[in-house]
DRENPA-3360 file (N, C-alpha, C; in nm, 2 decimals, always signed):
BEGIN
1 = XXXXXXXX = +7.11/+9.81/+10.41/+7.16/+9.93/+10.34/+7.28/+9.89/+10.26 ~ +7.28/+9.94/+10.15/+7.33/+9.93/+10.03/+7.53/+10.02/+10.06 ~ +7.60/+9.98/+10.16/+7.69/+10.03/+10.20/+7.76/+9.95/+10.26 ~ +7.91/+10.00/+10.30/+7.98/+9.95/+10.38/+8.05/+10.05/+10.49 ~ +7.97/+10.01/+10.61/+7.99/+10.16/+10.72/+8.08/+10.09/+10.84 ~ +8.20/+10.18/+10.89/+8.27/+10.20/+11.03/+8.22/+10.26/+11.07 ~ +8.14/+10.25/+11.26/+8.13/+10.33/+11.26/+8.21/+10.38/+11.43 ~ +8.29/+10.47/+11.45/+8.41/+10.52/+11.52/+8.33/+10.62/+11.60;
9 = XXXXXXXX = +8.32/+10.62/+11.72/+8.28/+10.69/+11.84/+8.14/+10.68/+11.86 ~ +8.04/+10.75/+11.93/+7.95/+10.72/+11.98/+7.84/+10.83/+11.92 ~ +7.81/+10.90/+11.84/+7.68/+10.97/+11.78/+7.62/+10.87/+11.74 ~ +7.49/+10.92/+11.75/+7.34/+10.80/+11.73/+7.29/+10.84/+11.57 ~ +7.39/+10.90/+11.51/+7.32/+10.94/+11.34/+7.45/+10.99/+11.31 ~ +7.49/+10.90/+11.20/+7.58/+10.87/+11.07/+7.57/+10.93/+10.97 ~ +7.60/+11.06/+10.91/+7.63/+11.07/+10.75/+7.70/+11.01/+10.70 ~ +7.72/+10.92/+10.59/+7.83/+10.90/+10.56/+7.79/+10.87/+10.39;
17 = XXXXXXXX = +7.88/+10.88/+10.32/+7.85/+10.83/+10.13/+7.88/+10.71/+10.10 ~ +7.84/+10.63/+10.00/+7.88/+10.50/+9.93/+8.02/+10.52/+9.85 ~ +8.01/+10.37/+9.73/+8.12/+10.47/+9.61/+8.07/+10.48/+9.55 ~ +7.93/+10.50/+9.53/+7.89/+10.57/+9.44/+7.89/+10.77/+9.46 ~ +7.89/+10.81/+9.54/+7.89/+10.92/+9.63/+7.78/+10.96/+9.62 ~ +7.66/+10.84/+9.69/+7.50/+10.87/+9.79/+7.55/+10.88/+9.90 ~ +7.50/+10.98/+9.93/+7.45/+10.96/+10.07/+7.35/+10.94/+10.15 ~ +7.42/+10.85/+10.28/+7.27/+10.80/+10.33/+7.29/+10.85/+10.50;
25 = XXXXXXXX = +7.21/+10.82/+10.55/+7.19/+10.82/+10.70/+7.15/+10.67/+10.77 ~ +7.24/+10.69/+10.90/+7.23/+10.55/+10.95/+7.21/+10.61/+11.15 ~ +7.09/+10.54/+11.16/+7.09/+10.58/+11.32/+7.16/+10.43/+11.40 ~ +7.20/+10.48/+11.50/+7.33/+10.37/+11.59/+7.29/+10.35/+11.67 ~ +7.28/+10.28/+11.74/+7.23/+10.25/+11.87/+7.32/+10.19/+11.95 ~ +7.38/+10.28/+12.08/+7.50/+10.28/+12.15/+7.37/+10.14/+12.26 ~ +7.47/+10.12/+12.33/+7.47/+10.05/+12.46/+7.50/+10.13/+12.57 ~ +7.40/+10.17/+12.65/+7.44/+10.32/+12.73/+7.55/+10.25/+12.88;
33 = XXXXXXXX = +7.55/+10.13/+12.90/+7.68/+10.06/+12.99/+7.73/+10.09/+12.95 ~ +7.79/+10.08/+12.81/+7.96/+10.13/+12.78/+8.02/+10.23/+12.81 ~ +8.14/+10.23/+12.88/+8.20/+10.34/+12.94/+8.26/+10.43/+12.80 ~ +8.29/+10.55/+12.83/+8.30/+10.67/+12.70/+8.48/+10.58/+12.66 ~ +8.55/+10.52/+12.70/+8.66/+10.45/+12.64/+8.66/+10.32/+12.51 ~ +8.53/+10.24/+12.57/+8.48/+10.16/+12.46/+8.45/+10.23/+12.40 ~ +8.34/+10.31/+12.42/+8.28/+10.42/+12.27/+8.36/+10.46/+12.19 ~ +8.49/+10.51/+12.22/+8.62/+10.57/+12.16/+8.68/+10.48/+12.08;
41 = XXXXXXXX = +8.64/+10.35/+12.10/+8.75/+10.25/+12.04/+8.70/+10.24/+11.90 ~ +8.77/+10.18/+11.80/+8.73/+10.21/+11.66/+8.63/+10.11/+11.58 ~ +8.64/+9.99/+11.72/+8.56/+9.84/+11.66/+8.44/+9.81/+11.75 ~ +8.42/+9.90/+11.90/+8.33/+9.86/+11.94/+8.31/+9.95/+12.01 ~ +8.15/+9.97/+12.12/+8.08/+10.02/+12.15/+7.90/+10.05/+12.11 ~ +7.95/+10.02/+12.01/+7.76/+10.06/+11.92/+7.74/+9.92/+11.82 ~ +7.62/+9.86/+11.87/+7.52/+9.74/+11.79/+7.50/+9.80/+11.66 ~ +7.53/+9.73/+11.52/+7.50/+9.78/+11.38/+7.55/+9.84/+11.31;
49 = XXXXXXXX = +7.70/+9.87/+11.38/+7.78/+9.97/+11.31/+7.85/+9.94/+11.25 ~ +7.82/+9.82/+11.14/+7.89/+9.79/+11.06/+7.76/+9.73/+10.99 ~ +7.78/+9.76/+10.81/+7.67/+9.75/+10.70/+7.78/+9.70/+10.63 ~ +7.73/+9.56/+10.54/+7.83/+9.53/+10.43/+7.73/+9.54/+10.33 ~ +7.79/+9.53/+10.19/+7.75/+9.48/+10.13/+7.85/+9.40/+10.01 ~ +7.83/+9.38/+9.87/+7.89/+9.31/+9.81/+7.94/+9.44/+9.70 ~ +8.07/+9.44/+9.71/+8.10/+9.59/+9.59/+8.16/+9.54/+9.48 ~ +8.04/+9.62/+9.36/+8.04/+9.58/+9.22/+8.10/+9.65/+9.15;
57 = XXXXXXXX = +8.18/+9.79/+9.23/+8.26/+9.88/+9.09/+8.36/+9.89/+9.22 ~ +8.45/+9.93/+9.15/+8.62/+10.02/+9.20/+8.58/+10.15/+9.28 ~ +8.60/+10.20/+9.38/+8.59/+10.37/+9.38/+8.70/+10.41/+9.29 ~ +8.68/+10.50/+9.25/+8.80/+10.58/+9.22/+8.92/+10.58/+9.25 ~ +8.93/+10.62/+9.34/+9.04/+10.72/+9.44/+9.07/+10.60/+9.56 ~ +9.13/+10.52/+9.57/+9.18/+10.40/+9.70/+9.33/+10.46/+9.77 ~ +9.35/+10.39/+9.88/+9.44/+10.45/+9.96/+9.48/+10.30/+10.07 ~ +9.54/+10.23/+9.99/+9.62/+10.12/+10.04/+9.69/+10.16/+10.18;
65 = XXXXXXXX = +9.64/+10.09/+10.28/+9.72/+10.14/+10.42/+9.75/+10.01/+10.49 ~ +9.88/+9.96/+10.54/+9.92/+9.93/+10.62/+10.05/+9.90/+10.72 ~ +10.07/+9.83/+10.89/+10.15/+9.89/+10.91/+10.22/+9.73/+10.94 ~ +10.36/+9.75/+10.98/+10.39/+9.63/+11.06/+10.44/+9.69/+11.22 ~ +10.44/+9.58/+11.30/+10.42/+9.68/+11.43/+10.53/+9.60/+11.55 ~ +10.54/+9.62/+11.67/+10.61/+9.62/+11.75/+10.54/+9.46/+11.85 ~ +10.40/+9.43/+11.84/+10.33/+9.35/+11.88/+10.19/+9.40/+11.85 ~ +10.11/+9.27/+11.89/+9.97/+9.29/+11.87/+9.90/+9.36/+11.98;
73 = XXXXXXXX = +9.94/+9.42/+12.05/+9.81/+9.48/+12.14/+9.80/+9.64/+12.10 ~ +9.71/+9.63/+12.06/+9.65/+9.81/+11.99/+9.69/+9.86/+12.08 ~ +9.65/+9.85/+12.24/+9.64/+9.98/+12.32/+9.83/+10.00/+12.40 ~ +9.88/+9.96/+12.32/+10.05/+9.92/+12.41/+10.17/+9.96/+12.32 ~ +10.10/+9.87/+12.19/+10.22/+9.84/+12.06/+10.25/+9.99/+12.00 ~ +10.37/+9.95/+11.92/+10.36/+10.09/+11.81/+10.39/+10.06/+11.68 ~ +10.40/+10.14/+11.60/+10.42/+10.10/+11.43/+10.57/+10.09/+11.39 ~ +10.63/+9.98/+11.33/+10.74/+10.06/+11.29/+10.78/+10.05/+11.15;
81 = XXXXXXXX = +10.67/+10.02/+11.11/+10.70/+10.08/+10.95/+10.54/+10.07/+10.89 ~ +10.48/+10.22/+10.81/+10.37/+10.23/+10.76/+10.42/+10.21/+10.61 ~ +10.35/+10.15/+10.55/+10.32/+10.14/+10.41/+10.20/+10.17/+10.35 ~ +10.15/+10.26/+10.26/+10.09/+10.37/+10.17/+10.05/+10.31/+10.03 ~ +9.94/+10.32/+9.95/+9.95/+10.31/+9.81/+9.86/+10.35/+9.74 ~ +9.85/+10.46/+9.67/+9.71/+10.52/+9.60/+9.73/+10.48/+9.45 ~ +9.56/+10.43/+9.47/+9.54/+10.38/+9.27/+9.42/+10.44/+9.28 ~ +9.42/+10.49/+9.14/+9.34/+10.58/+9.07/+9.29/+10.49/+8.92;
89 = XXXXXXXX = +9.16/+10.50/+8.95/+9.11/+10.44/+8.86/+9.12/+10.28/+8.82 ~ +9.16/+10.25/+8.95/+9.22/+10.06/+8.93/+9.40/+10.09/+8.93 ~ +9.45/+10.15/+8.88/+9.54/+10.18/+8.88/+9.66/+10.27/+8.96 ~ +9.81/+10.17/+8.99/+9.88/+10.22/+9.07/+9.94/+10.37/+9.04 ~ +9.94/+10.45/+9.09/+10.00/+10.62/+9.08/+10.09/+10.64/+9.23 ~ +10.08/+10.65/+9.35/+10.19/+10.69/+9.41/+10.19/+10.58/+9.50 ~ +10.32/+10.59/+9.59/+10.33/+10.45/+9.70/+10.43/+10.52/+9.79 ~ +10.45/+10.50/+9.92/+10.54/+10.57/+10.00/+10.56/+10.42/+10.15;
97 = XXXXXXXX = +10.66/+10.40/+10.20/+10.65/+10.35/+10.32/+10.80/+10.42/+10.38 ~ +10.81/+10.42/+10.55/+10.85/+10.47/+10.61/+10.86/+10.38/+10.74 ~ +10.98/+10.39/+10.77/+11.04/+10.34/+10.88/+11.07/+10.39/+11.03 ~ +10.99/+10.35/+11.11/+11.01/+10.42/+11.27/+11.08/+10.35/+11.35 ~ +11.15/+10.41/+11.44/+11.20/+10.37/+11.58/+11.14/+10.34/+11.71 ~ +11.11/+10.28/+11.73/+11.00/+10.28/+11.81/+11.06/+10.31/+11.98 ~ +10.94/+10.34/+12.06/+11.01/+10.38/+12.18/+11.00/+10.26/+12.27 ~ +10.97/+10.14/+12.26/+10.97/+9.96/+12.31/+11.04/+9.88/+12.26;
105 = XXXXXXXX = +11.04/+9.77/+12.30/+11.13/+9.65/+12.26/+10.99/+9.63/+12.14 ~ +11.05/+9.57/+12.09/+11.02/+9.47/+11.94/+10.99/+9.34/+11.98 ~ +10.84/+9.24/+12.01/+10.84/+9.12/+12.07/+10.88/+9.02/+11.95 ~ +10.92/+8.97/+12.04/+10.99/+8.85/+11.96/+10.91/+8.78/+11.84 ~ +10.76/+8.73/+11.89/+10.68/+8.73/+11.82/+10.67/+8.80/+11.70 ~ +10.65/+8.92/+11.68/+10.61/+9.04/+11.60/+10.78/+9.03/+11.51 ~ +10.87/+9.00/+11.57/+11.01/+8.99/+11.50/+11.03/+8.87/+11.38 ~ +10.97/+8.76/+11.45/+10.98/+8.64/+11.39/+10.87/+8.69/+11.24;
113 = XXXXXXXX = +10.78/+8.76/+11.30/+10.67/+8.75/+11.16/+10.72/+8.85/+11.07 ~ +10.74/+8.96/+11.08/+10.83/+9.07/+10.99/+10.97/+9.09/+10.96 ~ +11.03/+9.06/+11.06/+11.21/+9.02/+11.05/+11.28/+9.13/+11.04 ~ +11.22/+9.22/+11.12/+11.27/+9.36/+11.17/+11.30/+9.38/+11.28 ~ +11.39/+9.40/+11.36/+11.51/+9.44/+11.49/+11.50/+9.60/+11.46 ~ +11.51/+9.68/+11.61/+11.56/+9.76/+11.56/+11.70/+9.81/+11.54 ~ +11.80/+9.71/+11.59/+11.88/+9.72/+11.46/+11.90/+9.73/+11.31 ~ +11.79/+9.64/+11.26/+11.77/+9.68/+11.09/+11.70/+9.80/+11.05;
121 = XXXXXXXX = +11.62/+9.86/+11.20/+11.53/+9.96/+11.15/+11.68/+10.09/+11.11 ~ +11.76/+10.06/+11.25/+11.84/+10.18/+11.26/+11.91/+10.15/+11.13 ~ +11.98/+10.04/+11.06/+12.06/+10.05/+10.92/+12.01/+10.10/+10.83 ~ +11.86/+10.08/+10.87/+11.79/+10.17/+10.73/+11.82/+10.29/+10.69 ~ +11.88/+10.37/+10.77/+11.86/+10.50/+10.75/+11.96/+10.56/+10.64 ~ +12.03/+10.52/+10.63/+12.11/+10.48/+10.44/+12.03/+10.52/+10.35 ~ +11.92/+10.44/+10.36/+11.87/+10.38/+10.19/+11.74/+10.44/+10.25 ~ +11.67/+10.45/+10.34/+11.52/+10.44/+10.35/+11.43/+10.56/+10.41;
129 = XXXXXXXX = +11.36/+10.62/+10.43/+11.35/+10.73/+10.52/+11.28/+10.66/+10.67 ~ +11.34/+10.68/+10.79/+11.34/+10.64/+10.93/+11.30/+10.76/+11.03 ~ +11.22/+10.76/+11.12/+11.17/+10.88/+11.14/+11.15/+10.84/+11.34 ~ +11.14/+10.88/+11.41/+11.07/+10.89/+11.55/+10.91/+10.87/+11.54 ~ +10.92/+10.76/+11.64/+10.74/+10.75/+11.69/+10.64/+10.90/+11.66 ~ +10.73/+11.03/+11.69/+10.62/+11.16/+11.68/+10.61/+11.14/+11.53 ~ +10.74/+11.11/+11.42/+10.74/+11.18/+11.27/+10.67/+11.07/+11.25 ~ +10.63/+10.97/+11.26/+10.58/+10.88/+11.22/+10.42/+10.87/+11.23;
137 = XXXXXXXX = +10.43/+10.94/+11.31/+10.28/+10.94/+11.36/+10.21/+11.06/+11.30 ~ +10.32/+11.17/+11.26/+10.25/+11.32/+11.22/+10.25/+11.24/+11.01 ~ +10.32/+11.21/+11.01/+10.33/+11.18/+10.82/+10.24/+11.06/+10.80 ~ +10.20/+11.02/+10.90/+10.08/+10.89/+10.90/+9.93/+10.99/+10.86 ~ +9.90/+11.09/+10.97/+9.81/+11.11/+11.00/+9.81/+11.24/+10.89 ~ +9.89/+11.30/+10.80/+9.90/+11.39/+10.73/+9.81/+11.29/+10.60 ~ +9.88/+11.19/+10.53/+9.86/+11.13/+10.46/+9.72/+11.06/+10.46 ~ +9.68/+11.03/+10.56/+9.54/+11.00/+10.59/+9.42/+11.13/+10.57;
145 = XXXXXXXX = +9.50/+11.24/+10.65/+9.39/+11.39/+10.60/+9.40/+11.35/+10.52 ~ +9.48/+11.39/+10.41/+9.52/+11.49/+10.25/+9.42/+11.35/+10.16 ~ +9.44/+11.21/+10.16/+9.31/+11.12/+10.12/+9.19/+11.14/+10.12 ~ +9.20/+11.13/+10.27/+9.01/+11.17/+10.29/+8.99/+11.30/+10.26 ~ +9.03/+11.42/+10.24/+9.01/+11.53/+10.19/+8.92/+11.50/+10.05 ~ +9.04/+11.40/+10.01/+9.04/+11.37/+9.85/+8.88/+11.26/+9.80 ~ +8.85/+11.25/+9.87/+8.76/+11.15/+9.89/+8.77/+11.03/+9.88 ~ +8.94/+10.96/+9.90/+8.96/+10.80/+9.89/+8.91/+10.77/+10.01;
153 = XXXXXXXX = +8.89/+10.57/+9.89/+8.90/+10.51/+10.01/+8.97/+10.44/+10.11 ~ +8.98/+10.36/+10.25/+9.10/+10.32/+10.28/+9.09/+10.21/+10.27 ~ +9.14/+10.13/+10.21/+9.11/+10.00/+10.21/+9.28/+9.90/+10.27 ~ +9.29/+9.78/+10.32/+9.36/+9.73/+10.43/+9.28/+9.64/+10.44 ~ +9.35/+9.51/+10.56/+9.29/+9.38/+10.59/+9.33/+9.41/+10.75 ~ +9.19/+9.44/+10.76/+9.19/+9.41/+11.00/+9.23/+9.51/+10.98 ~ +9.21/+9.63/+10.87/+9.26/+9.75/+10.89/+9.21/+9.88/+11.02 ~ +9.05/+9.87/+11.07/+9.02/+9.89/+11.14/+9.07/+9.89/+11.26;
161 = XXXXXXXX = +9.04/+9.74/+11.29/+9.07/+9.68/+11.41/+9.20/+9.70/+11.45 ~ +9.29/+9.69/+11.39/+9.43/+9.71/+11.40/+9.49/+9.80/+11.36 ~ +9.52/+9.79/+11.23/+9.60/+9.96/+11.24/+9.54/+10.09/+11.25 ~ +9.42/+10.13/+11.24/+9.36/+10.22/+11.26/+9.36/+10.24/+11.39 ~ +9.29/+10.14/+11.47/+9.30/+10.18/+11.60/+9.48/+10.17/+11.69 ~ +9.55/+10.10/+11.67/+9.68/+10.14/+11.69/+9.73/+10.29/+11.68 ~ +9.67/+10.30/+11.56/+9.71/+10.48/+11.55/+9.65/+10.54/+11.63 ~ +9.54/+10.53/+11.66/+9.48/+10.64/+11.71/+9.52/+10.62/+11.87;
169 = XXXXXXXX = +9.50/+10.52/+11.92/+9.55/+10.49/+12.03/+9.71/+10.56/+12.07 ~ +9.79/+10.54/+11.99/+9.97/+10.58/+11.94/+9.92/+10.74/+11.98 ~ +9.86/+10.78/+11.86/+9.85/+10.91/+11.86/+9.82/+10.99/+12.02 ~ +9.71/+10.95/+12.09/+9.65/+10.97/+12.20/+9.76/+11.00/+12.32 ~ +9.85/+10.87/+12.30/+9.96/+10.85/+12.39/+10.04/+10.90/+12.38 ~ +10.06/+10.98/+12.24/+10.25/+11.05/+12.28/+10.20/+11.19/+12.26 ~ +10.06/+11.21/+12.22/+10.07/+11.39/+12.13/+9.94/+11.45/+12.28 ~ +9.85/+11.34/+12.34/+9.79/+11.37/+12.49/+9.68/+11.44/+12.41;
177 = XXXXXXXX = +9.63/+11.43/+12.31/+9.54/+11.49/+12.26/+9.44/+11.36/+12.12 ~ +9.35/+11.41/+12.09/+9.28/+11.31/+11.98/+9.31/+11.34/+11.87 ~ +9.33/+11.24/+11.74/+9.31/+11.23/+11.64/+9.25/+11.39/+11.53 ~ +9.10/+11.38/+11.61/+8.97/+11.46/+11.60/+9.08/+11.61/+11.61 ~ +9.12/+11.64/+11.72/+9.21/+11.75/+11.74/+9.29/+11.81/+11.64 ~ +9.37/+11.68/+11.55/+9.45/+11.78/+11.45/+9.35/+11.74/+11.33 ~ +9.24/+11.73/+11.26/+9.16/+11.77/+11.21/+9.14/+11.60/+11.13 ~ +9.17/+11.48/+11.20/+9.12/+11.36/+11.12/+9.05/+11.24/+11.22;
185 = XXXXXXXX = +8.91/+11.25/+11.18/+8.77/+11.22/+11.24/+8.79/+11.13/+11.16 ~ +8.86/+10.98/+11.28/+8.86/+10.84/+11.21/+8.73/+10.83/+11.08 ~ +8.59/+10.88/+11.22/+8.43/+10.86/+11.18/+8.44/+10.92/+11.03 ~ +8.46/+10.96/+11.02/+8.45/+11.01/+10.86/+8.51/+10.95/+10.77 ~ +8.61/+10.89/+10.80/+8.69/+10.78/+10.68/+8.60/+10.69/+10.61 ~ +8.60/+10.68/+10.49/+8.55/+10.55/+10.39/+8.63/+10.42/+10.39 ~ +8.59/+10.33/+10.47/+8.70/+10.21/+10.48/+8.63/+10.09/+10.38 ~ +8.71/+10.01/+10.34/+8.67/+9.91/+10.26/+8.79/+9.75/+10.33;
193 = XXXXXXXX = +8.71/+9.67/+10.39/+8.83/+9.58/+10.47/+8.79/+9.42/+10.42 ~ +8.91/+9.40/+10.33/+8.86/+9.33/+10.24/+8.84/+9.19/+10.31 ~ +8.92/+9.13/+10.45/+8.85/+9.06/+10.53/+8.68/+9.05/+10.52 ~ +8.64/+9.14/+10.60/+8.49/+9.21/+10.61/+8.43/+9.20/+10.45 ~ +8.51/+9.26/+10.38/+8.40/+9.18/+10.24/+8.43/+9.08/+10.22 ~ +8.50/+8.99/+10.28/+8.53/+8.84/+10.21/+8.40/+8.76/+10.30 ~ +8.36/+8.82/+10.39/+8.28/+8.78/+10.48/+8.11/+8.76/+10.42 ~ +8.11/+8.88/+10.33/+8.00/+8.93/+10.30/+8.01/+8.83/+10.18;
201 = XXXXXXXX = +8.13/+8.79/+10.06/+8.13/+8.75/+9.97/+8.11/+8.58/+10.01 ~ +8.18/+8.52/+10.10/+8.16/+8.35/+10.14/+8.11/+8.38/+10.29 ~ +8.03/+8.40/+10.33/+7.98/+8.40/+10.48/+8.00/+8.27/+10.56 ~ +8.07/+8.14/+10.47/+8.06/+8.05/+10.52/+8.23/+7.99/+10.60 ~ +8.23/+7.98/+10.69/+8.38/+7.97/+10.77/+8.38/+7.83/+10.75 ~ +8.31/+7.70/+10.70/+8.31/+7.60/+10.69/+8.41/+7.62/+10.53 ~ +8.36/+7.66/+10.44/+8.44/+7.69/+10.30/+8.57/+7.82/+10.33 ~ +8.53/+7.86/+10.42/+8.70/+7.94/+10.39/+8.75/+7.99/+10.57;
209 = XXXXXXXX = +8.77/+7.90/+10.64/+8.80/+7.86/+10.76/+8.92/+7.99/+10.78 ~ +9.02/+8.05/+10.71/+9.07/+8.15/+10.76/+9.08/+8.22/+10.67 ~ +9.07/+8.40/+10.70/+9.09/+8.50/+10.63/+9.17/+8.58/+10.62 ~ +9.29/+8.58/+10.69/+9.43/+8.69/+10.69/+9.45/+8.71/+10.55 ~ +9.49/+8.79/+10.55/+9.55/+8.87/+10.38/+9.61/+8.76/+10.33 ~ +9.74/+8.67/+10.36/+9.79/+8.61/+10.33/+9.72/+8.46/+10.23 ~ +9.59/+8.45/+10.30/+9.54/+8.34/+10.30/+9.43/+8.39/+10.16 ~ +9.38/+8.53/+10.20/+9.31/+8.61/+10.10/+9.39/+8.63/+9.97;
217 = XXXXXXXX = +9.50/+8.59/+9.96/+9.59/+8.62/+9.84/+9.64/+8.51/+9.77 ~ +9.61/+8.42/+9.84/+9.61/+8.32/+9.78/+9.52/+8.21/+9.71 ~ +9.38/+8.26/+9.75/+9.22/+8.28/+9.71/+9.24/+8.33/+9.60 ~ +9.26/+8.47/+9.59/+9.23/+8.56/+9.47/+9.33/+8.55/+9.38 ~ +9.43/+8.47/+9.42/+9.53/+8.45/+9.29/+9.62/+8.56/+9.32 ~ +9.65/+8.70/+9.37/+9.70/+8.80/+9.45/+9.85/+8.78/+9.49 ~ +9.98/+8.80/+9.46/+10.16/+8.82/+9.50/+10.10/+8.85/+9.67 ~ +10.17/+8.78/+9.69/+10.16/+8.78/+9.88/+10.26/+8.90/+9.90;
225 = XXXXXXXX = +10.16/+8.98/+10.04/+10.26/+9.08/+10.07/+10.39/+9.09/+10.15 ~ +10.40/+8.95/+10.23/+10.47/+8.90/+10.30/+10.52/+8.95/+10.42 ~ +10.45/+9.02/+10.46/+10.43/+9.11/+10.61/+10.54/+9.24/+10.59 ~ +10.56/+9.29/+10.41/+10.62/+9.36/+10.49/+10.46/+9.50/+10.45 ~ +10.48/+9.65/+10.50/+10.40/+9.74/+10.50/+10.32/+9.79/+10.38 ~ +10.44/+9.82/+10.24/+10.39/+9.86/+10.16/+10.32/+9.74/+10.08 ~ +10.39/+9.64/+10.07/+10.34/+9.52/+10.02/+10.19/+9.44/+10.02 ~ +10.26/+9.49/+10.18/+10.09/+9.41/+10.22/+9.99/+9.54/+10.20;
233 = XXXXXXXX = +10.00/+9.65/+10.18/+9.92/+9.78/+10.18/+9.87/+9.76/+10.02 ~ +9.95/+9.72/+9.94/+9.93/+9.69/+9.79/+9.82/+9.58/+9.75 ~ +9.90/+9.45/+9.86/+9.80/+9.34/+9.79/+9.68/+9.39/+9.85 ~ +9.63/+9.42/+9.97/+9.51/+9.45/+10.01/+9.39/+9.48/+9.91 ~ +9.47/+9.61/+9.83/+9.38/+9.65/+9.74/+9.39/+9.57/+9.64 ~ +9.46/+9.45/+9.57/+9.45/+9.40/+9.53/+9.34/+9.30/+9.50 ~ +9.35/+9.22/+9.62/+9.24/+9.12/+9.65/+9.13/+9.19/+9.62 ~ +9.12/+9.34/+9.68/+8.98/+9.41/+9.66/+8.94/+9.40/+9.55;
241 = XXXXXXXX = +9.02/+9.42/+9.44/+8.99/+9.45/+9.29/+8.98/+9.30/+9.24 ~ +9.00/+9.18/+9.31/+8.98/+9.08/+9.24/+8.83/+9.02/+9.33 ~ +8.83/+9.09/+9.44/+8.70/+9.06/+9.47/+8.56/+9.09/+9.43 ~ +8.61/+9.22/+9.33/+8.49/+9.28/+9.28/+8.47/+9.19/+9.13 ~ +8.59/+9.20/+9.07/+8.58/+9.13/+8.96/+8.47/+8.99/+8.99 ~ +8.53/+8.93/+9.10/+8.45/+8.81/+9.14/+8.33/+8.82/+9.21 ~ +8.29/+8.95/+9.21/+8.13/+8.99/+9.25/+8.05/+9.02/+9.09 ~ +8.15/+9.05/+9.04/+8.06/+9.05/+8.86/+8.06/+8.90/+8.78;
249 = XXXXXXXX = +8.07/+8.81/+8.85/+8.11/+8.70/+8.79/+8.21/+8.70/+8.69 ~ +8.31/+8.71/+8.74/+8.47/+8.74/+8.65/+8.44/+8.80/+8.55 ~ +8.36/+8.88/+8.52/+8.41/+9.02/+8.46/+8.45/+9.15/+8.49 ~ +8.54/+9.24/+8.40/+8.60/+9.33/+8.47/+8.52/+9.49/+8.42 ~ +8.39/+9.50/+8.45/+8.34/+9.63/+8.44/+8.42/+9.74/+8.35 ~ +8.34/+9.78/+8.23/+8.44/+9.89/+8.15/+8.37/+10.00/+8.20 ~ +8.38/+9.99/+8.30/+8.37/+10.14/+8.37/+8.44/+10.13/+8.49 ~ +8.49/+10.05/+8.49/+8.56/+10.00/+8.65/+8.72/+10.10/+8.61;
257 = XXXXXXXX = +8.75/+10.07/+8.47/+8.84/+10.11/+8.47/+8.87/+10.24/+8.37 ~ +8.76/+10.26/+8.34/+8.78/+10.39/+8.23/+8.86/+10.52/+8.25 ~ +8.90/+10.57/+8.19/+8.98/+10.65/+8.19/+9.09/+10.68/+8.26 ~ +9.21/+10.81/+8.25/+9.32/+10.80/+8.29/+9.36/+10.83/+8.43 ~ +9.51/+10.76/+8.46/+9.50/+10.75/+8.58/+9.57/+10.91/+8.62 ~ +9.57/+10.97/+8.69/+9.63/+11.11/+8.70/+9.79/+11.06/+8.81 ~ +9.87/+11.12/+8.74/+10.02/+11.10/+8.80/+10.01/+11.24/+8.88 ~ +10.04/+11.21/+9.03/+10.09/+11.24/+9.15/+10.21/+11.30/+9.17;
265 = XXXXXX = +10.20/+11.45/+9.21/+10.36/+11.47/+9.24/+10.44/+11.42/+9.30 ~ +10.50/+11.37/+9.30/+10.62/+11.32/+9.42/+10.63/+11.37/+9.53 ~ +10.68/+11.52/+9.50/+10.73/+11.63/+9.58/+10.59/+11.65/+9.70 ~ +10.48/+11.65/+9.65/+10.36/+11.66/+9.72/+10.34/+11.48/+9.82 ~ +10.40/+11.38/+9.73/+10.38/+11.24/+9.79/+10.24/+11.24/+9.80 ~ +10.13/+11.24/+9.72/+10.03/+11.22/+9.72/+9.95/+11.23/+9.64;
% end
């Protein structure tokens, strides 16, 4: 199937649209062992629920997401700084990141890779906007509606697997209710994970032995994001747009980029 599908909980039939805005139907086939917790999780539970293929135009409407975090384990860690970036029409229009406090220590690990203490989180609050695990989690999840409303896409590297499910997990734990609850149905997001198309684009791990964004950015020719949020939320989509270019055989589709980009109110941040 001529798509690239997430697919997030457990229904055995999929609506979902391309970028072209077809839509198709996809039947799922759960694994009836898995307890309703796996089901819930955002990467596994159901055989097939993931479709690539190789994407030859831009969507529209993109929505650069990602976060830097407290450590690696989805179901424990938290976020403490999300980075944001919407391009329209190939093109950059708004960008927002935001700084949290988190309610855990900071592992050392996760310190060394980002170079964030929360002492630097707390000096932020000067210059940057710094918020609580709840504000952090409600201006995460606002900004993710008001997208998918819009019909972007999300695009991110291990964005799924990781920051998505971080969130939703985060979310679960402080607010004791779902995602689904305040009205954002992971399952409905259009994700684009430029990992996962790099996959589709060199399937071969013998020619490209690792794929972290980092490594992806330096493939595509791509300004490294350097772990920090908005940066790396930037290049992501970046690489995407050089991935496509390198799915047309280095050309850049004059329709990829046609027409104007529409400026974002600020005041709206979106």
């Amino acid at each position: 199937m001529n798509v690239t599908l997430h697919v997030i909980g457990s229904n055995s039939k999929c609506i979902f649209r391309d970028a072209y805005g077809n839509a198709h139907a996809l039947l799922i086939r759960c694994d009836p062992s898995d307890t309703l917790e796996k089901r819930r999780d955002v990467t596994r539970g159901c055989e097939g629920g993931s479709v690539a293929k190789k994407y030859l135009r831009v969507p529209e409407l993109m929505l650069g997401f990602d976060t830097e975090t407290t450590g690696l384990d989805v179901a424990s860690e938290r976020a403490i700084s999300y980075g944001f970036c919407a391009y329209h029409y190939g093109k950059l229009v708004w960008s927002e990141q935001f700084f949290v406090i988190p309610d855990r220590p900071i592992a050392a690990g996760a310190q060394k890779v980002h170079g964030l203490s929360v002492e630097d989180l707390e000096a932020k609050r000067s210059s940057d906007t710094v918020l609580s695990v709840k504000g952090g989690l409600v201006r995460a999840v606002d900004i993710l509606r008001r997208y998918q409303q819009r019909g972007a896409f999300i695009v991110g590297a291990n964005v799924v697997r990781f920051d998505l499910e971080m969130l939703r997990r985060s979310y679960e734990s402080v607010f004791a209710k779902s995602l689904a609850d305040d009205s954002l149905d992971l399952s409905l997001l259009q994700i684009i994970d430029v990992v996962e198309h790099d996959l589709v684009i060199e399937p071969s791990r013998e020619h490209r032995p690792r794929r972290g964004l980092s490594t992806l950015c330096s493939h595509y020719h791509v300004d490294l994001g350097g772990h920090d949020a908005l940066s790396d939320a930037r290049a992501s989509v970046e690489v995407f747009m050089e991935q496509v270019i390198r799915n047309n055989a280095g050309q850049m589709p004059l329709d990829l980029v046609a027409g104007e980009p529409v400026i974002v109110s600020t005041r709206e941040r979106l």
